[in-house]
C-alpha positions as CSV (number, residue, x, y, z in Angstrom):
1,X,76.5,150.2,47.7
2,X,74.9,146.8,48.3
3,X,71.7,147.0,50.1
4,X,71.4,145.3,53.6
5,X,70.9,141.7,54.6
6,X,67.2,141.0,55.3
7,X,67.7,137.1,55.8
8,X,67.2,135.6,59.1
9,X,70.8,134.2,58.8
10,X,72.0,137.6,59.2
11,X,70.3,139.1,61.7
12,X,72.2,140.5,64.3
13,X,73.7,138.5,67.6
14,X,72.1,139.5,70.7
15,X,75.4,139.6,73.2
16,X,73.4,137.0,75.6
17,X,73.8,134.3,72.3
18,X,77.3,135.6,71.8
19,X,77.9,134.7,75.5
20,X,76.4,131.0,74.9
21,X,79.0,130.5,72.0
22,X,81.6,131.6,74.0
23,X,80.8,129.0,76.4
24,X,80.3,126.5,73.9
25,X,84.1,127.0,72.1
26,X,85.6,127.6,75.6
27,X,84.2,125.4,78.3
28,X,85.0,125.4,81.7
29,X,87.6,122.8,82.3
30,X,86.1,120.5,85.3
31,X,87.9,120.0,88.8
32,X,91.2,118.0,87.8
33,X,89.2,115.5,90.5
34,X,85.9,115.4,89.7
35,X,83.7,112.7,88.1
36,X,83.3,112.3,84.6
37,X,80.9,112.4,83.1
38,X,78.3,110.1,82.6
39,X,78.4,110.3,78.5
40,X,79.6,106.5,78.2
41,X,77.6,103.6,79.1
42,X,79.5,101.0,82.0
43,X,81.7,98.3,79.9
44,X,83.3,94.8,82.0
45,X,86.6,94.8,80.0
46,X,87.0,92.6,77.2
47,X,87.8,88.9,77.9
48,X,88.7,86.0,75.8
49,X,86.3,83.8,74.2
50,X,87.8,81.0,74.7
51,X,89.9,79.7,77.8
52,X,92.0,77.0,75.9
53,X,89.5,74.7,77.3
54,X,92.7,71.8,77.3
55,X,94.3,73.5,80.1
56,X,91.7,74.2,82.4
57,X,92.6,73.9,86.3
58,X,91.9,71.4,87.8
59,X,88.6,71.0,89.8
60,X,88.9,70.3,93.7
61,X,88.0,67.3,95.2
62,X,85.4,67.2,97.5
63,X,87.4,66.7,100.8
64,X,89.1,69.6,99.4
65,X,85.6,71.2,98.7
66,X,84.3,70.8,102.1
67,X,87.5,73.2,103.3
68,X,85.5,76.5,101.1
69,X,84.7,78.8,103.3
70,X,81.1,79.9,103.4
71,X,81.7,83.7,102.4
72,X,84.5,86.0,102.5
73,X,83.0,89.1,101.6
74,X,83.1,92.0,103.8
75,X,80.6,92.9,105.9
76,X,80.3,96.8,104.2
77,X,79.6,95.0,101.1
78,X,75.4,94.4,101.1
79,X,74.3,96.7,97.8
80,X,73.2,95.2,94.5
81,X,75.8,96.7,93.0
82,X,79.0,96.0,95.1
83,X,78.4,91.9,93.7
84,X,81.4,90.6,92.5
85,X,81.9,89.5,88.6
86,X,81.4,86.0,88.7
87,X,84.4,85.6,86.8
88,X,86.4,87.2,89.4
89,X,89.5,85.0,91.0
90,X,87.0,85.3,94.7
91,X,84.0,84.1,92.6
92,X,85.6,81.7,90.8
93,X,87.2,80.5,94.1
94,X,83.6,80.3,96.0
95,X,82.5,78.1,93.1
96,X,84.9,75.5,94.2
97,X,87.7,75.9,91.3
98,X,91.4,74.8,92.3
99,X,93.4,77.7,90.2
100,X,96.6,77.6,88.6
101,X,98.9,80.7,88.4
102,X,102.6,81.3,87.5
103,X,104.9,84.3,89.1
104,X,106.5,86.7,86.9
105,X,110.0,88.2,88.2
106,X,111.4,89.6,84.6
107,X,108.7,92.1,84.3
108,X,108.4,91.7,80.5
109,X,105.0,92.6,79.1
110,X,105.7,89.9,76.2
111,X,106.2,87.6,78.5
112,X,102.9,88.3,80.6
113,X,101.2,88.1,77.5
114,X,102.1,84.8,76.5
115,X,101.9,83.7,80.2
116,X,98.1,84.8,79.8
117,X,97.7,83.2,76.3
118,X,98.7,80.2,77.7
119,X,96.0,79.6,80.1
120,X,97.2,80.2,84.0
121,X,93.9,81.4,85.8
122,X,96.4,84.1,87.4
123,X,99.2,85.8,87.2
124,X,101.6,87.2,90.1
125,X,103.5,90.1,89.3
126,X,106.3,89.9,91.8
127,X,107.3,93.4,93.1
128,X,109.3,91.9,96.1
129,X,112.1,90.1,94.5
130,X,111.1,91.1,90.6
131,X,113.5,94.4,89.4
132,X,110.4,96.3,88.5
133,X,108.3,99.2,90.5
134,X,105.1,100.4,89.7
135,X,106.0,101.7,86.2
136,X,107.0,98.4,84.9
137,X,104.2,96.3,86.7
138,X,101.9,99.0,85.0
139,X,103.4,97.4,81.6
140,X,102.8,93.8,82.6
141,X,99.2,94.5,84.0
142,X,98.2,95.7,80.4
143,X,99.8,92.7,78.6
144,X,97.7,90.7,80.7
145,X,94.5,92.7,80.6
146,X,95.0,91.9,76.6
147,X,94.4,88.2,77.6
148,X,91.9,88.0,80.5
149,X,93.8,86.8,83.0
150,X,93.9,88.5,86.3
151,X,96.9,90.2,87.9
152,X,97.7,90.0,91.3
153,X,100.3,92.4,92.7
154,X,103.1,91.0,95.2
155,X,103.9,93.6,97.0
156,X,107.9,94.7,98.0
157,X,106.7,95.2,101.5
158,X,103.5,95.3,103.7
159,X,102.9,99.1,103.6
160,X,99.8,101.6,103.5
161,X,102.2,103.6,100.9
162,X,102.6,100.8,98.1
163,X,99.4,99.3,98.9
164,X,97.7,102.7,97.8
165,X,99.9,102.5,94.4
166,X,99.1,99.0,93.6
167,X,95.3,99.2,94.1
168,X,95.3,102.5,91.9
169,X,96.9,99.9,89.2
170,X,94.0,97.8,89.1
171,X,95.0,94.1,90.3
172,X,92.3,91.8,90.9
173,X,94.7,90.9,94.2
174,X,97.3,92.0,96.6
175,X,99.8,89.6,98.6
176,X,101.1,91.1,101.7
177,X,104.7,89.5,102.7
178,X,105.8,88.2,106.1
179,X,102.5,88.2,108.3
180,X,103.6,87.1,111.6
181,X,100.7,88.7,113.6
182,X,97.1,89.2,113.6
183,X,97.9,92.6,113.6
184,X,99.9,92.9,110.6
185,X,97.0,91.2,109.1
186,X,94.7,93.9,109.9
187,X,97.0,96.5,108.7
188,X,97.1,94.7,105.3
189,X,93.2,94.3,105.0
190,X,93.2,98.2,106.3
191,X,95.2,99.2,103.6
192,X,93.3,97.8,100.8
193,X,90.2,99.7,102.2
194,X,89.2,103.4,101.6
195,X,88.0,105.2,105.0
196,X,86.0,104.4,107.2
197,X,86.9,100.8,107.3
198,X,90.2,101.7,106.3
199,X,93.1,104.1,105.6
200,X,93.5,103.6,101.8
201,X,93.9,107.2,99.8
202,X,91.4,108.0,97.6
203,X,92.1,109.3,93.9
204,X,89.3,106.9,92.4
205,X,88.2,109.6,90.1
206,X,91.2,109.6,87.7
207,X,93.6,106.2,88.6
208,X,93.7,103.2,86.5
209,X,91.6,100.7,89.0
210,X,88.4,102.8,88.0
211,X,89.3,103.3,84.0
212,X,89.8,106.8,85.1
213,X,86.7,107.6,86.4
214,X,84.6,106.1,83.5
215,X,83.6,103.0,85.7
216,X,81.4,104.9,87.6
217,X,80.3,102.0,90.3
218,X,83.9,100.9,90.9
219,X,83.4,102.3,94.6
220,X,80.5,99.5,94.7
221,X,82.7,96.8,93.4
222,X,86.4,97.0,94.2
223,X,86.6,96.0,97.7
224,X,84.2,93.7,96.9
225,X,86.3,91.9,94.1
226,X,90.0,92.5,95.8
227,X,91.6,89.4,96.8
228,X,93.8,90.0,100.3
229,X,96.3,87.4,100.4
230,X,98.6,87.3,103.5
231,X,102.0,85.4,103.3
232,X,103.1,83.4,106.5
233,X,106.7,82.5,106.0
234,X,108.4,82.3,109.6
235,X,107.7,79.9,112.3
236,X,106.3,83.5,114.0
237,X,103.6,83.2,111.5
238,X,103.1,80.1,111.6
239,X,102.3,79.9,115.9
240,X,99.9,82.7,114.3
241,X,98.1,81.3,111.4
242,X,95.2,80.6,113.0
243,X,94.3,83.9,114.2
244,X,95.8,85.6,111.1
245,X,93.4,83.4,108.8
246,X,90.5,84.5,111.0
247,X,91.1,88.3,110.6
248,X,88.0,89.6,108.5
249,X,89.4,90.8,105.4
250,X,91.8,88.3,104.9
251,X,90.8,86.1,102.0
252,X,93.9,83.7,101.7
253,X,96.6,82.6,103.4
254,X,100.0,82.0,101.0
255,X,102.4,79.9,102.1
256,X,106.2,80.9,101.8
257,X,108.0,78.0,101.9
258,X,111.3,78.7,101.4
259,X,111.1,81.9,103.7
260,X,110.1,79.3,106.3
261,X,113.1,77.0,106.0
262,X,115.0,80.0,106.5
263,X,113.2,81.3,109.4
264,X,114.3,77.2,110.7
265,X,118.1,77.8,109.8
266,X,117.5,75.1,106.7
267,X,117.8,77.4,104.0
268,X,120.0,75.1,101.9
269,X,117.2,72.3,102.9
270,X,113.4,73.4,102.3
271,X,112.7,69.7,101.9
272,X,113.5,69.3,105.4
273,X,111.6,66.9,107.1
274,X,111.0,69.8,109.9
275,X,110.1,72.3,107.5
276,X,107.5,69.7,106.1
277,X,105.9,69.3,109.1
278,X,105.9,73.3,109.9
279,X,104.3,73.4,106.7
280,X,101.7,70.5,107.2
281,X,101.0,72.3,110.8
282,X,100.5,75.8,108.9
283,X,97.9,74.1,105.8
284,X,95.7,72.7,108.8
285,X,95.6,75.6,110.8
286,X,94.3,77.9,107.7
287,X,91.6,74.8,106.8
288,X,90.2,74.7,110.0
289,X,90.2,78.3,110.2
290,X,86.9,77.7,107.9
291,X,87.5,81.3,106.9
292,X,90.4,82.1,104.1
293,X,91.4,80.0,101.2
294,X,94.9,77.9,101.2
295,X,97.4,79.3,98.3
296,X,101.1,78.2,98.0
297,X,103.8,77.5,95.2
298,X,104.7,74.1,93.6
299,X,108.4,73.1,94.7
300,X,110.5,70.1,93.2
301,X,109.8,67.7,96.5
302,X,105.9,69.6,96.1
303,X,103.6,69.2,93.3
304,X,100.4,71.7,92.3
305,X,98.8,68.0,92.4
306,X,100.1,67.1,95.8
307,X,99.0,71.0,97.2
308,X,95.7,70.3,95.2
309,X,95.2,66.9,97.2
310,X,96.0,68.9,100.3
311,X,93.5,71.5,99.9
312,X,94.7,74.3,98.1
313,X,92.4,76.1,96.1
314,X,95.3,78.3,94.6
315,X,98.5,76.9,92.9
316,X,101.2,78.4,91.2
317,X,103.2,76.2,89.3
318,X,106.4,78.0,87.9
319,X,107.9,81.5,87.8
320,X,108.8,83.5,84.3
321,X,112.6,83.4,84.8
322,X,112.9,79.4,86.2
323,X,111.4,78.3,82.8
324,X,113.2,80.0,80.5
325,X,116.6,79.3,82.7
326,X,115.9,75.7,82.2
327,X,114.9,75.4,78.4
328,X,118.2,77.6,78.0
329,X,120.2,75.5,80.1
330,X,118.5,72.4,78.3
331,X,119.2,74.1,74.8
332,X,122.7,74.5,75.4
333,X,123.1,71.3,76.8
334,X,121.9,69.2,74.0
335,X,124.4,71.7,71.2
336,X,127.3,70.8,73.7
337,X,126.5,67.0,74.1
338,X,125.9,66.7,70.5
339,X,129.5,68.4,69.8
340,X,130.8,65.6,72.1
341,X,128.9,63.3,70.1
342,X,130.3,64.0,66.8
343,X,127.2,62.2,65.5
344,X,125.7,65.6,63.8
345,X,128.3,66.2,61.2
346,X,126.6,65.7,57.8
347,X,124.4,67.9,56.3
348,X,120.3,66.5,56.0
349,X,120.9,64.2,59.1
350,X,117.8,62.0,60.2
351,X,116.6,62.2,63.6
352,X,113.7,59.9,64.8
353,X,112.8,59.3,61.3
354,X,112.6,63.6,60.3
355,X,114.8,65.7,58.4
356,X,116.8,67.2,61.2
357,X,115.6,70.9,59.9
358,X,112.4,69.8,59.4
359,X,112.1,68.3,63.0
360,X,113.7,71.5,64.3
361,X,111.1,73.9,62.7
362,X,108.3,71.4,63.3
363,X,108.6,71.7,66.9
């Protein structure tokens, strides 16, 4: 019979270090909401390198400069830590920039992508007239995350309900539809707030907005960096804007203006001379508000230069579905009109001076 073990190595396990390796190979899962912890070091997410310099937004002017107003942070908001990235669309937007967005209504993460490798300083993912919900905003938010560009969230209806499930998403903004009052304006800001200032529910530990609890100062931050963006769109809101631009919270007003023709009975006719003027009334009541920013959406009679002139500080320029309707449309024109033509029968045909392939793939 072998003799005993005299090594070290096989001395016997007191029970007290047998409990200690229990512990060890079977922790003790934390509360499903509790805090992670703190075993990684605060990142900023990754951003691009390079903004494609050649399609930078246009600067403001400096009559439209002189519109900025002075601060629109909250008044909670005093800590070190609650300062907002200087990159952030409000920071960015203090410093003076004009910004240039598109809206995306097909809720294709491809197309967010390129939207964002193309250059727009923001995009709007359009939950009010786009098919998607959460789920498939979720999608798009990502693709744009990949790029750097900030997502704002356009909300299906001005809720406490889908508020709370945007802001656990992450968006840099929300946009509140069809503000008519003051009031409704305070709702909106009171949703995007957690208790006491507001009546936001509170899952920060484990949603998206804080990486799932790995941002640990994302309480210090996020109300901080949120941009609250109020639509006026009826004449209602318009007789309003004034005190709806002045509600604390409320960092810019968008301008709807097709809702508005509506709201006017020229819904076939948003280049109404009326609706013009409704609108011109509307621009100068949230510029001498001296509080929120302008924001409003190119039309054909409209251009992000003319909004620019007027003071705008945010312009969107196009939406996802609108551009590709109209390079399809244009595609299938030129094929048709070039059947008519009868001019593209023989193989290797020149076209302004190219190889037809050639100037095909070229492009």
């Amino acid at each position: 019979m072998a003799a005993a073990p005299t090594t070290a190595a096989a001395a016997v396990v007191s029970p007290a270090t047998n409990s200690s390796l229990s512990t060890l190979r079977n922790p003790k899962p934390p509360p499903f909401f509790s805090a992670p912890p703190s075993i990684l070091p605060n990142r900023s997410p990754l951003r691009l390198a390079a903004r494609f310099r050649a399609l930078a937004p246009v600067r403001s002017s400096s009559s439209a400069s002189a519109s900025i107003p002075a601060d629109l942070s909250p008044s909670s908001s005093s800590s070190p830590s609650s300062a907002a990235d200087p990159r952030s669309l409000k920071s960015r937007l203090r410093g003076g920039e004009t910004l240039y967005g598109i809206f995306l209504l097909s809720f294709s993460p491809t197309v967010a992508e390129i939207a964002g490798l193309a250059g727009y300083d923001f995009a709007v993912v359009d939950m009010e007239h786009g098919p998607g919900g959460v789920s498939e905003a979720l999608h798009c938010l990502r693709a744009l995350a990949g790029t750097g560009t900030p997502a704002i969230l356009r909300l299906p209806e001005s809720s406490a309900a889908w508020a709370k499930k945007a802001l656990d998403l992450g968006p840099q903004g929300l946009m509140f539809p069809m503000i008519d009052t003051p009031e409704l304006a305070r709702d909106a800001v009171a949703y995007s707030r957690f208790p006491p200032a507001g009546v936001r529910g509170s899952a920060h530990t484990v949603v998206r907005a804080s990486k799932y609890g790995i941002d640990e100062g994302y309480l210090g931050h996020c109300e901080e960096e949120l941009l609250v963006m109020c639509q006026v769109e009826s004449q209602q809101g318009v007789r309003n804007v004034e005190q709806i631009a002045a509600v604390d919270g409320v960092d810019c007003i968008q301008m709807g203006p097709l809702d508005l023709s509506a709201s006017m009975g020229y819904l076939w006719d948003p280049g109404n001379k009326k609706v013009r003027e409704m609108m011109r009334t509307a621009e100068k009541g949230v510029l001498g508000s001296g509080r929120a920013y302008l924001s409003g959406f190119a039309m054909p009679f409209d251009s992000p230069d003319d909004l620019r002139k007027r003071g705008y500080h945010m312009v969107s320029g196009a939406v996802d579905v609108g551009l590709f309707r109209n390079a399809v449309v244009e595609d299938v024109k030129r094929f048709r009109m070039g059947l008519e033509d009868q001019g593209g029968d023989s193989d290797g045909e020149m076209v302004d001076g190219k190889d037809a392939d050639e100037k095909y793939w070229s492009e």
